[in-house]
PyMOL Python script that loads the backbone (N, CA, C, O; Angstrom):
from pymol import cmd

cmd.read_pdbstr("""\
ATOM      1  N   UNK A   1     127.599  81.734 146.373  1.00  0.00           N
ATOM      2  CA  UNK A   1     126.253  82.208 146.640  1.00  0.00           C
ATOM      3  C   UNK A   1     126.042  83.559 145.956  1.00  0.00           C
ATOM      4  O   UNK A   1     126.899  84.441 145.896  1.00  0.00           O
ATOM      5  N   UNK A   2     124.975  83.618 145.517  1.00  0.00           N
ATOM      6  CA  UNK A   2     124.601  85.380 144.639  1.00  0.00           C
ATOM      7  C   UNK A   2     124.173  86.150 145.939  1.00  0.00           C
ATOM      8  O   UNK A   2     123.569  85.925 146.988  1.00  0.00           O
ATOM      9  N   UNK A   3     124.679  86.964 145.435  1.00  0.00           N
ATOM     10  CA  UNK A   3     124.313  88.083 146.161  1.00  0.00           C
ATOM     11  C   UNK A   3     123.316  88.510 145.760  1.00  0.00           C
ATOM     12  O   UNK A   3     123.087  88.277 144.573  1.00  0.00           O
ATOM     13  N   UNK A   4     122.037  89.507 146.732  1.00  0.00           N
ATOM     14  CA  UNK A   4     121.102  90.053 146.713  1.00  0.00           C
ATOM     15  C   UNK A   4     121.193  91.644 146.214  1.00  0.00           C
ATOM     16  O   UNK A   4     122.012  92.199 146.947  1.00  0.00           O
ATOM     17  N   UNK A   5     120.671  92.545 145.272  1.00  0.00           N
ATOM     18  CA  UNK A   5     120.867  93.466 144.814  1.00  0.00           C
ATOM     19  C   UNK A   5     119.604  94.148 145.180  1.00  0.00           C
ATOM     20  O   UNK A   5     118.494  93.880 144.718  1.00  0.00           O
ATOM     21  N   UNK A   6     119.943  95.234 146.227  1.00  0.00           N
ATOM     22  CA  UNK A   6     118.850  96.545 146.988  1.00  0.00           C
ATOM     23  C   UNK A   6     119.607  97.763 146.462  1.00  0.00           C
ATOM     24  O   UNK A   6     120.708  98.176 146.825  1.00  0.00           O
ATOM     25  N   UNK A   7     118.898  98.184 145.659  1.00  0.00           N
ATOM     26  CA  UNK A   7     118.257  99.492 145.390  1.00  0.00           C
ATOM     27  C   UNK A   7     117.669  99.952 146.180  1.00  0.00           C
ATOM     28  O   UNK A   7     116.639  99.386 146.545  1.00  0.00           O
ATOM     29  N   UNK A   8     118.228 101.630 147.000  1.00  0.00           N
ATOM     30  CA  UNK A   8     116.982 102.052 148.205  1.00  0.00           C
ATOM     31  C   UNK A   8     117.568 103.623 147.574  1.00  0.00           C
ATOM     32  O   UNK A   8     118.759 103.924 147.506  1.00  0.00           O
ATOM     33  N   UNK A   9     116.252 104.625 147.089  1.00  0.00           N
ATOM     34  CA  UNK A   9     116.774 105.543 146.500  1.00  0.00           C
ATOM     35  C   UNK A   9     115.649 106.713 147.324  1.00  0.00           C
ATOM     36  O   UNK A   9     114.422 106.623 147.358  1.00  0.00           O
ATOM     37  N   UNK A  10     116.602 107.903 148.007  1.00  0.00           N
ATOM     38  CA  UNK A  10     115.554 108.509 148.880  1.00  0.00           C
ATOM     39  C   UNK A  10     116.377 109.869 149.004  1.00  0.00           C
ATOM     40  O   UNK A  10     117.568 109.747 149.291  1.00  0.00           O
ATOM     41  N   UNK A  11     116.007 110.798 148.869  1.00  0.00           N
ATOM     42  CA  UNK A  11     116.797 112.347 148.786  1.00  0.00           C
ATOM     43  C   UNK A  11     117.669 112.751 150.121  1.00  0.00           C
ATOM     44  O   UNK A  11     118.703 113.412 150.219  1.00  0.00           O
ATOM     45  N   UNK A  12     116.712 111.981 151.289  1.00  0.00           N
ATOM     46  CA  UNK A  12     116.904 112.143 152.783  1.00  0.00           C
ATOM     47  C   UNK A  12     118.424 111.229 153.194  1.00  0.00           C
ATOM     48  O   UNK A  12     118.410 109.998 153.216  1.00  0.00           O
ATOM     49  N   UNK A  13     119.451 111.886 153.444  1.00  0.00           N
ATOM     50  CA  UNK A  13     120.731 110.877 153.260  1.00  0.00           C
ATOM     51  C   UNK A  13     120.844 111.055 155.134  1.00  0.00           C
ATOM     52  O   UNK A  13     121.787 110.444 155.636  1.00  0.00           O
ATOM     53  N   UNK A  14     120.398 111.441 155.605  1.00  0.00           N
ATOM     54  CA  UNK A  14     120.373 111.217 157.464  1.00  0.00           C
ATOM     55  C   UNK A  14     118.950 110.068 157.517  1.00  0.00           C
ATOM     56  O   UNK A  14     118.891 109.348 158.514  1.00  0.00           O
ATOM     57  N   UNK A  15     118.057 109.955 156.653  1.00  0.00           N
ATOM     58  CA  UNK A  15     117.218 108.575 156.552  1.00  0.00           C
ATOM     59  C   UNK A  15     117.940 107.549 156.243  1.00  0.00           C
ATOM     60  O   UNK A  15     117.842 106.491 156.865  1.00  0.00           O
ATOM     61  N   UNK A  16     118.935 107.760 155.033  1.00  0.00           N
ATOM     62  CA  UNK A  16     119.327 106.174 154.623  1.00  0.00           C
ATOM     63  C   UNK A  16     120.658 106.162 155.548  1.00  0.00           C
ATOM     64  O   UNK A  16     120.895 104.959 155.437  1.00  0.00           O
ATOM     65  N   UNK A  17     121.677 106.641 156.369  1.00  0.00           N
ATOM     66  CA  UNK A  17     122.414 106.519 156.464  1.00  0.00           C
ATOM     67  C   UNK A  17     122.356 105.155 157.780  1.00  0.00           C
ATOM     68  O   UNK A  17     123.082 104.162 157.778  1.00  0.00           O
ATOM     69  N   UNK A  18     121.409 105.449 158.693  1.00  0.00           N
ATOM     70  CA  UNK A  18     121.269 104.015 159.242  1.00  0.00           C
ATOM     71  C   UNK A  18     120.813 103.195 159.307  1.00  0.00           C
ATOM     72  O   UNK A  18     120.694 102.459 160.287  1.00  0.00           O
ATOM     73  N   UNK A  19     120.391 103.073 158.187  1.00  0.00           N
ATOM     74  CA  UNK A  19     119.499 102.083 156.880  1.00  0.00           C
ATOM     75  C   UNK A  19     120.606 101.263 156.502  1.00  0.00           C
ATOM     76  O   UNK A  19     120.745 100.074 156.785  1.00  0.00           O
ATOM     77  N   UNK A  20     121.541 102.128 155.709  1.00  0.00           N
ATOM     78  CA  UNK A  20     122.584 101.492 155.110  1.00  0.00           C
ATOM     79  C   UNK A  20     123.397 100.986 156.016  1.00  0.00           C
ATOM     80  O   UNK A  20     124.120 100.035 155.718  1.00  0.00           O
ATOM     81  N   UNK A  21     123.407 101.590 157.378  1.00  0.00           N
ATOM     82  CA  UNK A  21     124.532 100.668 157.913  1.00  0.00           C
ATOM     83  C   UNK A  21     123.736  99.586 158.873  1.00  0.00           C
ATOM     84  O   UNK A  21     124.516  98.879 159.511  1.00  0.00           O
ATOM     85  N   UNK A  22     122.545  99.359 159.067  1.00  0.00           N
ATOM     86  CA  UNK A  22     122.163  98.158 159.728  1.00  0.00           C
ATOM     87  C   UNK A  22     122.570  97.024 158.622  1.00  0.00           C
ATOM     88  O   UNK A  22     123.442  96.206 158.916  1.00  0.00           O
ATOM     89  N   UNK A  23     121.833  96.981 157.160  1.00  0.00           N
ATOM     90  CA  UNK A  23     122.281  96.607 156.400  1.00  0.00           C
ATOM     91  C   UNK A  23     123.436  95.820 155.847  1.00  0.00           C
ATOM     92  O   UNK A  23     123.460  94.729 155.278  1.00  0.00           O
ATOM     93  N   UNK A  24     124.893  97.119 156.339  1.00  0.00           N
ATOM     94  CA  UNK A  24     125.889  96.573 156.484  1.00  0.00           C
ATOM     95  C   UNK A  24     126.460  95.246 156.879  1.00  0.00           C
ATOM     96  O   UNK A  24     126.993  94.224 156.449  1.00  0.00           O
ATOM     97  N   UNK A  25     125.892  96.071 158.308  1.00  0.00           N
ATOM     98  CA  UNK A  25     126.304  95.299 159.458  1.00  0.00           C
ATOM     99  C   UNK A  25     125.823  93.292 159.699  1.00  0.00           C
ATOM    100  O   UNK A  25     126.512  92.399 160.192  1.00  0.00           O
ATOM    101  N   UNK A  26     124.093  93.218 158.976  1.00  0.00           N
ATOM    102  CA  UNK A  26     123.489  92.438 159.314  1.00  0.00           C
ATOM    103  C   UNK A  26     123.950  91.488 158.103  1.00  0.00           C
ATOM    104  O   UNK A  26     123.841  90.272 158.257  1.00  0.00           O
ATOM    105  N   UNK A  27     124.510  92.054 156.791  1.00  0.00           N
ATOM    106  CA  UNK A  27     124.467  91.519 155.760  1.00  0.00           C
ATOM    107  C   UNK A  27     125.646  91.134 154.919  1.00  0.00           C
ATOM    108  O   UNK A  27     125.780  90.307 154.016  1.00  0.00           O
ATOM    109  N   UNK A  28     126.605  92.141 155.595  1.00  0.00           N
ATOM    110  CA  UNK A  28     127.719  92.196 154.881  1.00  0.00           C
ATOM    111  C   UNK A  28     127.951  91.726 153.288  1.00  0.00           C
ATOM    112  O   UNK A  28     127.455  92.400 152.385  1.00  0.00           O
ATOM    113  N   UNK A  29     128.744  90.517 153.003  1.00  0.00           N
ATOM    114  CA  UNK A  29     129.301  90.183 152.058  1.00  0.00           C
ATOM    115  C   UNK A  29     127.876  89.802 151.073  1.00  0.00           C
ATOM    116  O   UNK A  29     128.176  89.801 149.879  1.00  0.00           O
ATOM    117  N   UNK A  30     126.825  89.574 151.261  1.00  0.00           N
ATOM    118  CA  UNK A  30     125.929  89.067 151.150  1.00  0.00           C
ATOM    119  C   UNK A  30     125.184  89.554 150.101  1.00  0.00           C
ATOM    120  O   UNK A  30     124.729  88.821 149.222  1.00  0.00           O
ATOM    121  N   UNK A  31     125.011  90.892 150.143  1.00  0.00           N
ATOM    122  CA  UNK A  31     124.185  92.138 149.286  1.00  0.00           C
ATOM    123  C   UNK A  31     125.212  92.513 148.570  1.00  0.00           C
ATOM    124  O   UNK A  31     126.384  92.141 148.617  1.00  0.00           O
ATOM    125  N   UNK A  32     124.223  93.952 147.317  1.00  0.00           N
ATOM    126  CA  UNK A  32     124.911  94.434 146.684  1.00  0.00           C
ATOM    127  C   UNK A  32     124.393  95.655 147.289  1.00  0.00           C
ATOM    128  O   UNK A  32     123.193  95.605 147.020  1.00  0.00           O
ATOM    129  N   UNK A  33     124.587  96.630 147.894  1.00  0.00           N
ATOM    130  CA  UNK A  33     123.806  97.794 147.886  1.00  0.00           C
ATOM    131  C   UNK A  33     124.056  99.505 147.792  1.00  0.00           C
ATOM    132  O   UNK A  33     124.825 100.338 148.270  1.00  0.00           O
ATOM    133  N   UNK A  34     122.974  99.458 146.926  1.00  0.00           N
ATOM    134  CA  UNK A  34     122.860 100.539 146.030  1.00  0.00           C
ATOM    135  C   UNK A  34     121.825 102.098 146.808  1.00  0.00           C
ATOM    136  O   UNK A  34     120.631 102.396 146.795  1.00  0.00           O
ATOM    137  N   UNK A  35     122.938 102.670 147.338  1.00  0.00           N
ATOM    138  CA  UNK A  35     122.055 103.832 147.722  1.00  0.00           C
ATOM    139  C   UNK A  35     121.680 105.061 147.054  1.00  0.00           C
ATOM    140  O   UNK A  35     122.809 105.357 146.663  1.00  0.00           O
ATOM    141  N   UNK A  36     120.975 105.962 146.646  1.00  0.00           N
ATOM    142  CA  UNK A  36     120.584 106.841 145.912  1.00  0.00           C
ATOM    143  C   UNK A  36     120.197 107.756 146.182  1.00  0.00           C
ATOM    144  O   UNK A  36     118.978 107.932 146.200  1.00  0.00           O
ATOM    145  N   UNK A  37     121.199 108.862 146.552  1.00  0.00           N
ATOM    146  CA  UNK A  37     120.298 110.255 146.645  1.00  0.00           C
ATOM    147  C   UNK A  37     120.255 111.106 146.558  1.00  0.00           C
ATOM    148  O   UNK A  37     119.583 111.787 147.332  1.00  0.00           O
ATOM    149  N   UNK A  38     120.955 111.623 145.544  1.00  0.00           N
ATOM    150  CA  UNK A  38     121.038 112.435 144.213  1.00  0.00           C
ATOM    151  C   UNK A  38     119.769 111.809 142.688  1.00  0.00           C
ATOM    152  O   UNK A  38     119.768 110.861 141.902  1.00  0.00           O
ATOM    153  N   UNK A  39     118.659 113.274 143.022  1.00  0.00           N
ATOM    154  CA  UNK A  39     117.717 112.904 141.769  1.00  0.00           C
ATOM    155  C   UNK A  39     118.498 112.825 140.667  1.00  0.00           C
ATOM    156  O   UNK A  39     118.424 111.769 140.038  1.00  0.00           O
ATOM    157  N   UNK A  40     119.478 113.957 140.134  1.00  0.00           N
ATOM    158  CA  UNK A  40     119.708 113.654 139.092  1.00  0.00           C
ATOM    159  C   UNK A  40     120.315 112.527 138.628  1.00  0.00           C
ATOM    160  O   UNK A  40     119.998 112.048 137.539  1.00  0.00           O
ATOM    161  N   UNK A  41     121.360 111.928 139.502  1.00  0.00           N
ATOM    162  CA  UNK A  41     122.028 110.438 139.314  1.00  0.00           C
ATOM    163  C   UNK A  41     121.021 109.472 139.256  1.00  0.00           C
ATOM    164  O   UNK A  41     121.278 108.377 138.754  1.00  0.00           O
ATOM    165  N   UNK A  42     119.677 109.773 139.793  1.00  0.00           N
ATOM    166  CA  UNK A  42     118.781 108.308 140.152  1.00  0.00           C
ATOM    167  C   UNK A  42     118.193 108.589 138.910  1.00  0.00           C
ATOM    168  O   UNK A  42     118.223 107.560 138.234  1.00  0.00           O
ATOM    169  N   UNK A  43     117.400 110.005 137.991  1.00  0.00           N
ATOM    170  CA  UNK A  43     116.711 110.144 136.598  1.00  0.00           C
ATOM    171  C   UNK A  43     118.417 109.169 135.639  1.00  0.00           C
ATOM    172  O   UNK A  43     118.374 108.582 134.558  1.00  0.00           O
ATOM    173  N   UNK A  44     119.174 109.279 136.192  1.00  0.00           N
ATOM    174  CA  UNK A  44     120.408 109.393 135.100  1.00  0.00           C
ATOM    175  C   UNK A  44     120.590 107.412 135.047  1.00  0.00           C
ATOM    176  O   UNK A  44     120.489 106.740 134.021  1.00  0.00           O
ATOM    177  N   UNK A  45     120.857 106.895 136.397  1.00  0.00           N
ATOM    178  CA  UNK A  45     120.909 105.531 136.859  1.00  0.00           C
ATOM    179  C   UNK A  45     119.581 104.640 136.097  1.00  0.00           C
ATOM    180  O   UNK A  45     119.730 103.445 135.840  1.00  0.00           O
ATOM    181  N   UNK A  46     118.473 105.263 135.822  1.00  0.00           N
ATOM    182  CA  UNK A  46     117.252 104.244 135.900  1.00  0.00           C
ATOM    183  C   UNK A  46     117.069 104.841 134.002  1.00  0.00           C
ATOM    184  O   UNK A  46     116.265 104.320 133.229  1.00  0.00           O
ATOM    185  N   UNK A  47     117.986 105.957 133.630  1.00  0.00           N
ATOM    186  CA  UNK A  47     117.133 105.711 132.408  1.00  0.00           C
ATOM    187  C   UNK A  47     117.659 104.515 131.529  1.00  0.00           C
ATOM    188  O   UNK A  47     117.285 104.288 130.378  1.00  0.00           O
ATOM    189  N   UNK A  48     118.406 103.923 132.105  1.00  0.00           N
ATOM    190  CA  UNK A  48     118.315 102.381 131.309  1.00  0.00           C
ATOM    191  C   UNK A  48     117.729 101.259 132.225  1.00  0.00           C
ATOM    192  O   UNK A  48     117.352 101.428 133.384  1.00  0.00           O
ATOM    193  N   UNK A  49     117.711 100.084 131.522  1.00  0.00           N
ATOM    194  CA  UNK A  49     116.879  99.387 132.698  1.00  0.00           C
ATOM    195  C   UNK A  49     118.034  98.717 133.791  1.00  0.00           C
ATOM    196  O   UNK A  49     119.217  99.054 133.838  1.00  0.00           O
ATOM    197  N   UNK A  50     117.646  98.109 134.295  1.00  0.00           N
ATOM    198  CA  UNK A  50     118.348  97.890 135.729  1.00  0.00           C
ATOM    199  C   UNK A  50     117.334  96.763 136.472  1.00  0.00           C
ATOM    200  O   UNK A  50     116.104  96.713 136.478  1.00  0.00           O
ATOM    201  N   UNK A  51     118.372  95.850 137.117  1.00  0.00           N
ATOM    202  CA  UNK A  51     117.947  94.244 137.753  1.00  0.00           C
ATOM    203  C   UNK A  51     118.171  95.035 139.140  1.00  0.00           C
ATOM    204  O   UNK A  51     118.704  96.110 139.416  1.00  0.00           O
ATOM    205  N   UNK A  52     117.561  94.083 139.852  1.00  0.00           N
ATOM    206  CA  UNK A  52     117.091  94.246 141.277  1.00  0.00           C
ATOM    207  C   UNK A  52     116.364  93.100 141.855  1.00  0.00           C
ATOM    208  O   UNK A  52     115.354  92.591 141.369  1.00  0.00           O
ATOM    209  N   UNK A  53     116.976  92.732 142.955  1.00  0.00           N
ATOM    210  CA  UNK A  53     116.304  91.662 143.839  1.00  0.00           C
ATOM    211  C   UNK A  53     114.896  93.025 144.599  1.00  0.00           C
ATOM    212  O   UNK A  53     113.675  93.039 144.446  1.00  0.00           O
ATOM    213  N   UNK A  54     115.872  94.035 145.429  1.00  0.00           N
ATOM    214  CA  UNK A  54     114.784  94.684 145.761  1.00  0.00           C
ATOM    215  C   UNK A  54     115.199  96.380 145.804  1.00  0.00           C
ATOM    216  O   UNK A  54     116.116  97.189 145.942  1.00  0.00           O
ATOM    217  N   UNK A  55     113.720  96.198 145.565  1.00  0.00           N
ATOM    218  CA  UNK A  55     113.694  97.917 145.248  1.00  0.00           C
ATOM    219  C   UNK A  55     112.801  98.918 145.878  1.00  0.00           C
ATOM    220  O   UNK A  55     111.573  98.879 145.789  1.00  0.00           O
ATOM    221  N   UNK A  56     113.493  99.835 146.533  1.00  0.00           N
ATOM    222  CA  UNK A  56     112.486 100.895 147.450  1.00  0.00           C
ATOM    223  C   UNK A  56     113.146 102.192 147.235  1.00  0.00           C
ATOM    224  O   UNK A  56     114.345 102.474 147.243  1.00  0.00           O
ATOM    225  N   UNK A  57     112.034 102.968 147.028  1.00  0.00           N
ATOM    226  CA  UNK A  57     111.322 104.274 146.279  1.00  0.00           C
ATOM    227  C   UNK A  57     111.011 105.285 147.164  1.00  0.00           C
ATOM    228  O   UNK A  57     109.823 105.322 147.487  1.00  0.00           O
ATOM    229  N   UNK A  58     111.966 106.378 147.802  1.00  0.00           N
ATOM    230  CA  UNK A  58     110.847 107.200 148.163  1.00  0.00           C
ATOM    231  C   UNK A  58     110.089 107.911 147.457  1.00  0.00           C
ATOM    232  O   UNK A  58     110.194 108.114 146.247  1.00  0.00           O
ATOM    233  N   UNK A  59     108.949 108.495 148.496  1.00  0.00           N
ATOM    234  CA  UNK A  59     107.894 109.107 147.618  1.00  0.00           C
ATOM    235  C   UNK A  59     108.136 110.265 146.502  1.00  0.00           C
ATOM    236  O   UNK A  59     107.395 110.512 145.551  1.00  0.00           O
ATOM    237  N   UNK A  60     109.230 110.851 146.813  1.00  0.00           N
ATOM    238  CA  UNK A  60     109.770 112.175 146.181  1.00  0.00           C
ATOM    239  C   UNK A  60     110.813 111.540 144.763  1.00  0.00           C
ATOM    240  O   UNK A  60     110.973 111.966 143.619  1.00  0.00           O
ATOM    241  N   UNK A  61     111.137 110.855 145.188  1.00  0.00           N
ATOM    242  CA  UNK A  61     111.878 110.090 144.040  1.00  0.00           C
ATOM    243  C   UNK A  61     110.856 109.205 143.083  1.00  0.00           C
ATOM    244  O   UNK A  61     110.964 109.707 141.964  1.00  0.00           O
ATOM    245  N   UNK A  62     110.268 108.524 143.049  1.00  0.00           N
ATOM    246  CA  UNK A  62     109.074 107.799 142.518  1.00  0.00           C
ATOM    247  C   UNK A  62     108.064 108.684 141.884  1.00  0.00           C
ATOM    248  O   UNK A  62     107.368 108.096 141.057  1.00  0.00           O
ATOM    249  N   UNK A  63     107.849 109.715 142.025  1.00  0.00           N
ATOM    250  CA  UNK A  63     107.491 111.044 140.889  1.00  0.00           C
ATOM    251  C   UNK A  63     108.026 111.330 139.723  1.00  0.00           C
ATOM    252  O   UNK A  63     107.404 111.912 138.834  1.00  0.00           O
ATOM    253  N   UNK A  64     109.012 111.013 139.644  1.00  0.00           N
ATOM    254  CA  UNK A  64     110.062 111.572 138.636  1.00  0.00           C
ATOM    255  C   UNK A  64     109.933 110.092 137.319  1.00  0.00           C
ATOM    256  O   UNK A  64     110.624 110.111 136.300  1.00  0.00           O
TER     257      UNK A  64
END
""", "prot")
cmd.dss("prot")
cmd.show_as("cartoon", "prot")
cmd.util.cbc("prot")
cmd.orient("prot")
């Protein structure tokens, strides 16, 4: 089975941290997931292109 590839890229790492682990927990082997929250790694990560089942943006990141 393929796995699902989430991209969730957000500066706030006490926001994603139980994000990422419901995630974990609900999804395990299942996903690929990609957390982000370091701007410069995310300007550095996206300046090539990049596949994604799904992708979420915070607002502060999605400026750039």
């Amino acid at each position: 089975m393929k796995k699902v590839k989430i991209i969730i890229a957000d500066p706030d790492e006490q926001y994603l941290a139980p994000i990422e682990s419901k995630f974990l927990q609900e999804f395990d082997d299942g996903i690929d997931l990609e957390m982000i929250t370091d701007v410069a790694y995310f300007a550095e990560f996206f300046a090539t292109p990049q596949k994604a089942d799904v992708l979420i943006i915070g607002e502060t990141m999605y400026s750039l």
